[in-house]
C-alpha positions, 0 to 999 in steps of 0.5 A: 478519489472522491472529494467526500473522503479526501479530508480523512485520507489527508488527515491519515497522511498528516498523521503518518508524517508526523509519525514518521518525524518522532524521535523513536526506533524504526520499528516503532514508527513502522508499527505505530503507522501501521495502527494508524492507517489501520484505524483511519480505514475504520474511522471510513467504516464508521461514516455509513452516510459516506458509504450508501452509494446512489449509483453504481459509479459511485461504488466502483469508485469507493473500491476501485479508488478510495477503500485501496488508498487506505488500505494499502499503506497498512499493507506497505508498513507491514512490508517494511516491518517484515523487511527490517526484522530481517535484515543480516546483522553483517554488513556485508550481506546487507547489499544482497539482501536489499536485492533480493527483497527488490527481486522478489517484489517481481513475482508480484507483478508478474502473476498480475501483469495483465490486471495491472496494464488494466488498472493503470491504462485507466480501463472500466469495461470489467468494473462492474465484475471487479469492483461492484460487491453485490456482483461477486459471491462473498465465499468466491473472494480468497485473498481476504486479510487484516485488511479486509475487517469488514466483509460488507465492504469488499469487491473482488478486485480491490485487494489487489489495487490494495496490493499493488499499490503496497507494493509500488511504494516498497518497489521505491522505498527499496530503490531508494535503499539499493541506490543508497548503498551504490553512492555511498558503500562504506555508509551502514545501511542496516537500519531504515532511515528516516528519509527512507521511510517517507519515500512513499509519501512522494509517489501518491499518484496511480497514473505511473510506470511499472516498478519493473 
């Protein structure tokens, strides 16, 4: 990331710890961090200075690096939202229904494999197909979201960096959950914990291993 937006991606992450420690119900955290990280990709987008690129290293850095560093904690704290509004209310399924959220994480991984090898590899002779705006017509881009509130600022690829950096930190926050359950059986799971929900903040790094 470049060191221009750092300090605003600190901030978020200052901001979304502190949060995370309020005395409120899980459901309100989530949502309330979603807003959060939701408004500092915007604050981003208000600082055009930040954003008229002199090169086009420079942009491929923007979309390949820093604009899927914000994005993707929205996209993570919908995931878990999404997870904890379906959580059965017996005790008894909430094991397998664990499970199965970290089983169906799998599908993501694998219709992406060979993008993923080439983000993580640290790979860059597709960069400027991938992650260069002006190079990829507008109305060819599908996948675009909440995420994307702004069209000028979106690149072929970076939506799914977004996505899959989302979905490693739910991969871990989900084995987290699973190993919980292991160690300790009898204890009730059903609600997200506090220490659950600051998993992520721990694994803020590209350079790793497949969650699967």
């Amino acid at each position: 990331m470049h060191p221009i937006f750092k300090p605003l991606y600190l901030e978020m992450l200052s901001s979304l710890c502190f949060t995370l420690s309020m005395d409120l119900p899980e459901e309100s955290k989530i949502s309330n961090c979603f807003w959060i990280s939701n408004d500092y990709w915007k604050k981003l987008l208000l600082s055009p200075e930040h954003l008229e690129f002199q090169n086009d290293d420079l942009e491929i850095d923007f979309y390949r690096n820093v604009k899927p560093k914000f994005t993707s904690y929205q996209q993570y704290f919908i995931l878990l939202y999404e997870s904890h509004m379906f959580i059965p209310p017996d005790p008894l399924q909430i094991p397998a229904y664990w499970r199965r959220e970290s089983k169906s994480l799998q599908g993501f991984f694998k219709e992406h494999r060979s993008f993923i090898r080439y983000y993580l590899t640290g790979k860059t002779h597709k960069d400027k197909e991938y992650f260069l705006p002006k190079r990829v017509p507008i109305k060819s881009i599908l996948s675009y979201s909440v995420y994307d509130i702004n069209m000028d600022y979106c690149s072929s690829h970076d939506h799914l960096v977004r996505s899959y950096l989302a979905h490693k930190m739910f991969a871990i926050f989900l084995r987290q959950k699973i190993k919980t359950l292991i160690e300790k059986p009898s204890h009730n799971c059903s609600r997200l914990k506090d220490r659950d929900l600051h998993v992520h903040f721990r694994t803020d790094t590209t350079a790793d291993k497949y969650p699967f």
